[in-house]
N, C-alpha and C positions, 0 to 999 in steps of 0.2 A: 951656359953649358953647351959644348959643341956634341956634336950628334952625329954619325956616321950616315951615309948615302942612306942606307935604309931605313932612318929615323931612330935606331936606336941608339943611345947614350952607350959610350965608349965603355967596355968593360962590365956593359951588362950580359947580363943571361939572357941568350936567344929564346925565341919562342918553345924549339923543339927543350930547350934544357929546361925550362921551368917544367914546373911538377902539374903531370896530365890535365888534371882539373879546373889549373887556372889559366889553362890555355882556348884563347878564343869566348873566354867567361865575359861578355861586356855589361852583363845586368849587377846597375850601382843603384842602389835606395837611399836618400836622405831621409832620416827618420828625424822629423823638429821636435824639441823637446818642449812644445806650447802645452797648456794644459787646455783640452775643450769637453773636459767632464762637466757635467750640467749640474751636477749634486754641488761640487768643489768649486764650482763660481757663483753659484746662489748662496751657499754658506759664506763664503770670505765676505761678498756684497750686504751679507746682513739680511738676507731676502724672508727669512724664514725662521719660527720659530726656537730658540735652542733648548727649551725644554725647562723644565723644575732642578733642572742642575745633576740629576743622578746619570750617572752613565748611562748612554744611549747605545741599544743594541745595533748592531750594525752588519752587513756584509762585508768583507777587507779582501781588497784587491792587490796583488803585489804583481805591478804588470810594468808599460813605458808608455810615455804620452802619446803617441801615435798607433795606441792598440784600441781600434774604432771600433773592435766587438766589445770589449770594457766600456767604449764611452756611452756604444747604446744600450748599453744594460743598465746605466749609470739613469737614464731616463725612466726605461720601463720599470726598474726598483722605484724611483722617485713617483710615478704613478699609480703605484701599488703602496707608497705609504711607506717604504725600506730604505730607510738611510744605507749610504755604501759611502766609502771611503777608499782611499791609496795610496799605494808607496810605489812611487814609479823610480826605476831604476836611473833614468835620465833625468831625472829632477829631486833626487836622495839626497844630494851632498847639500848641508847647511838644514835639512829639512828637519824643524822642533818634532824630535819623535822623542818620545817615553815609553818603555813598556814595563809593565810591571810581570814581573816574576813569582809574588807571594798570590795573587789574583789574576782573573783574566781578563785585565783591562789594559788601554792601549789611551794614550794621551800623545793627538795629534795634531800637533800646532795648537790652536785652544781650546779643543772637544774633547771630551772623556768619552771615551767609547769603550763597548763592551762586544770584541767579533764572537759574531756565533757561527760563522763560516767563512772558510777565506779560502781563496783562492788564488795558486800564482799561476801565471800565463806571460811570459814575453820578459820575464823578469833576468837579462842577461848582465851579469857583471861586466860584460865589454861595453856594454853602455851606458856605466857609469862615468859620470864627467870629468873626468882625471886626466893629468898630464901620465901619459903612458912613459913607463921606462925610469921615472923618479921614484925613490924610496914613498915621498907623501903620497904620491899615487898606488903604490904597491899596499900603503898601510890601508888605506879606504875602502879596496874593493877586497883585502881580506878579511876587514871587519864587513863589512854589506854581506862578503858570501857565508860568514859566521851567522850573522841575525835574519838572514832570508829564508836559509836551511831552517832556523828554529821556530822562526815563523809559521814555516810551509809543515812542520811537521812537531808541533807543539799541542799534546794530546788533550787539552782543557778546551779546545776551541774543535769543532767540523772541520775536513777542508772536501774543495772539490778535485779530484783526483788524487786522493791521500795516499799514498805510497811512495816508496824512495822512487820511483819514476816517474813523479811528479814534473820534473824539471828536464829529463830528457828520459827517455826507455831507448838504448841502443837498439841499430838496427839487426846488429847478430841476437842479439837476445829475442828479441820478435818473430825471427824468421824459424828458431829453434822452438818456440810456445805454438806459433801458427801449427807448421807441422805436426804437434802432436795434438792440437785439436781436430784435425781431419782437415786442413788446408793444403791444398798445392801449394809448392812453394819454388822459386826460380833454384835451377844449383847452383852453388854460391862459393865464393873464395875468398880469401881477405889477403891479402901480398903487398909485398914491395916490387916486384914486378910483374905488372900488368902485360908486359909485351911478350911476355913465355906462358904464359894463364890463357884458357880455356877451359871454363867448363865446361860441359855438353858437346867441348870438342867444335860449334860451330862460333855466329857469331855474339859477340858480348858485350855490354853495357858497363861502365865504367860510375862510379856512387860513389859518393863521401861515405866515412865508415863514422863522422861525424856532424854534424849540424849544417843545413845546407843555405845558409847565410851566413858568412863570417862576417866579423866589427874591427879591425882593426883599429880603428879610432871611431869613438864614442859617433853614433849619428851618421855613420856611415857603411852600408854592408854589400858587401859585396856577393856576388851566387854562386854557389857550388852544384850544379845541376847535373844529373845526369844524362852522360854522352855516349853515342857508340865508341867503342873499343876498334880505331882505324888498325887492321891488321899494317897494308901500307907505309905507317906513319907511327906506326909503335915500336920501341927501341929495346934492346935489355937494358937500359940505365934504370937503374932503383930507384923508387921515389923515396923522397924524403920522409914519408909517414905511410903506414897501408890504406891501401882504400880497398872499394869493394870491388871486386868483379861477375858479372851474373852471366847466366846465358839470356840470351835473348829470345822471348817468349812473342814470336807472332799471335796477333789480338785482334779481333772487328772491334772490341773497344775497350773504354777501363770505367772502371765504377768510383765513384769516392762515398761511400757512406758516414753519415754522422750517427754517432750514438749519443744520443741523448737519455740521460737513465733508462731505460728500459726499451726506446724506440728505437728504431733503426730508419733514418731519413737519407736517400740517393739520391743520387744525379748520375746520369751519363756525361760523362767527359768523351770526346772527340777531336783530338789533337792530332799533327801528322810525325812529332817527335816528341822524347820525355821531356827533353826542356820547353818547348811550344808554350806551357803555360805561363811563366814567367816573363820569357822572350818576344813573346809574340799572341799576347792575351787576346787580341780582337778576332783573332784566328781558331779560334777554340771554340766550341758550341756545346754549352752544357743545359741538360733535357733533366729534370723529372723524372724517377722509374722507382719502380717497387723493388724489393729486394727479395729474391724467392726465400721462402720459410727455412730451406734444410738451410742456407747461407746465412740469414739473421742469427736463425740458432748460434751459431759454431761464434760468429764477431759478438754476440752481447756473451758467452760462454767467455771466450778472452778477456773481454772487458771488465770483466766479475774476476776472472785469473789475476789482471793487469791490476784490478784496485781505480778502473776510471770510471767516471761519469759521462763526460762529455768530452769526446774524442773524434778524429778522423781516419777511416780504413782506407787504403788505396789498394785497389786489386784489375787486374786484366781480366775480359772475360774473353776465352778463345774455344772456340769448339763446343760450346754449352756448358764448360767449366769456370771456373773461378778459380786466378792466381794471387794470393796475396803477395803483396808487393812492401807495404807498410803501415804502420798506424802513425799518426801523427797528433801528439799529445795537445801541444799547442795548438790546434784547428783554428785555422780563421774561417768561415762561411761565408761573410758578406759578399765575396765576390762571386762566388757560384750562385746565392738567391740574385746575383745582379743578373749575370749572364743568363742566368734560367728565367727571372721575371718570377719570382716567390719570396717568400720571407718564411717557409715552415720552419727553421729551422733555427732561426733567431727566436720566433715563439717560443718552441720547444725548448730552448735555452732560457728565457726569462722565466716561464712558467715552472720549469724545473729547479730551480734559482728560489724564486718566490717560494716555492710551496716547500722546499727545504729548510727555508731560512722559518716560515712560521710552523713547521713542525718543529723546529728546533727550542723555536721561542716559547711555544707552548711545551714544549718538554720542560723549560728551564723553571715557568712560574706552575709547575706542577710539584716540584720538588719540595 
């Protein structure tokens, strides 16, 4: 295929024309679909007990093979005595699943199980393994998004985060709940044209008003991060879909807090742009910090609003206040306990996990 002087392919869309977000975006992830759940390879291998035959209660994870807060939870359950199980989205198709609908039992591949809590996390239909753009593939992942939905919200079984925003809570919807719990909040616009938008009148931050990794093909994602809003370099052409625009909140720094049922576990983030974290990870310095009391209050208040358990706040602190910015349902932590040098929060994650699933299991043989 010939290629014009400046590398681009004849009759493509220049840089300036393609749509804001995906301009200068270079962060690409291959997600392998291997499985290195430690529970799911001592069972296949035979390692381990399969019990007197009666359904075995279990955790049920509905995540994707390379969600390495699942796999280490998949341990610490296995040390405490809790079978877990999964249904990853990248390794679905052909997968022996049964579920019964007159009981709450789950037959997967040759295990009868019985979940008493499930959880989905990372569970994206773009990463199911289908040829994209064929009817077979179009039939698959709208059966998967039919029985993931039912799964995730099927009232016989707990789940963790149980609410329809399980799977994603919009960023407009968040920013409208923050607000009326007594949080700051950035002013916000949502448009087709970003190059006439100014909130706050100075300058602005340009955000997906959607999910900030896209999959275009299964195992592969690409970043949608947010970027300043180049006065310079932004056009009136419409984008093809709205995105967000914010003002731009001068910060000495940003907090990410985990809410783990009832605790509230920080870090200081210190990054020199919003995208730095993804772009430029080795460059970020994440610290350890308390979170003052009147700020706990108002983020575990949302999360009781929200219907979560175990979640992530992102907020700016400027001036001795606090901006929230977002929550982010799907939290991953391990990399913050890496850069920080801790593991509190994985803890608080397995322990909150454990001691849910055997309140659970003692509810059930009380019945």
């Amino acid at each position: 295929m010939s290629r014009s002087a400046d590398g681009r392919v004849p009759g493509a869309p220049s840089e300036a024309a393609r749509p804001l977000l995906l301009q200068g975006q270079e962060y690409l992830f291959r997600s392998p679909p291997k499985c290195l759940d430690f529970q799911e390879q001592v069972h296949r291998l035979g390692m381990v007990d399969e019990g007197d035959g009666n359904p075995q209660p279990c955790v049920l994870v509905l995540a994707r093979a390379a969600d390495m807060e699942m796999n280490e939870l998949s341990i610490a359950l296995a040390e405490r005595g809790i079978r877990m199980a999964r249904i990853d989205a990248d390794r679905c198709v052909d997968l022996p699943l049964t579920v019964y609908t007159d009981q709450p039992l789950v037959e997967l591949d040759r295990w009868l199980l019985r979940p008493l809590l499930v959880w989905r996390r990372h569970f994206e239909l773009s990463a199911v393994p289908v040829e994209p753009g064929t009817l077979a593939g179009a039939y698959a992942v709208d059966q998967w998004a039919s029985v993931a939905n039912w799964l995730s919200s099927r009232s016989d079984w707990a789940h963790v985060n149980p609410s329809r925003f399980s799977t994603h809570l919009d960023r407009l919807t968040q920013l409208s709940d923050a607000s009326t719990f007594g949080l700051r909040v950035p002013r916000t616009a949502v448009t087709t044209r970003p190059g006439r938008t100014r909130p706050g009148g100075g300058a602005c931050i340009v955000k997906t008003a959607g999910r900030h990794l896209l999959e275009p093909r299964p195992g592969v994602q690409h970043g949608l991060f947010p970027r300043p809003l180049e006065t310079s370099r932004a056009s009136d052409a419409p984008e093809p879909a709205p995105v967000i625009v914010q003002e731009y909140v001068p910060s000495e720094t940003e907090l990410r807090v985990f809410v783990v049922g009832e605790q509230c576990l920080a870090y200081q983030v210190d990054k020199l742009d919003p995208a730095q974290l993804w772009v430029d990870p080795d460059a970020v310095r994440v610290t350890p910090t308390t979170v003052p009391a009147s700020l706990s209050d108002k983020l575990l208040a949302l999360a009781r609003h929200w219907r979560v358990q175990v979640a992530a706040f992102d907020l700016l602190v400027t001036g001795g206040d606090h901006v929230f910015l977002e929550i982010n349902v799907n939290c991953d932590w391990r990399w913050f306990e890496h850069r920080a040098g801790d593991n509190s929060v994985s803890t608080a994650v397995h322990d909150w996990v454990a001691l849910r699933f055997k309140e659970l299991l003692g509810a059930g043989r009380a019945r």
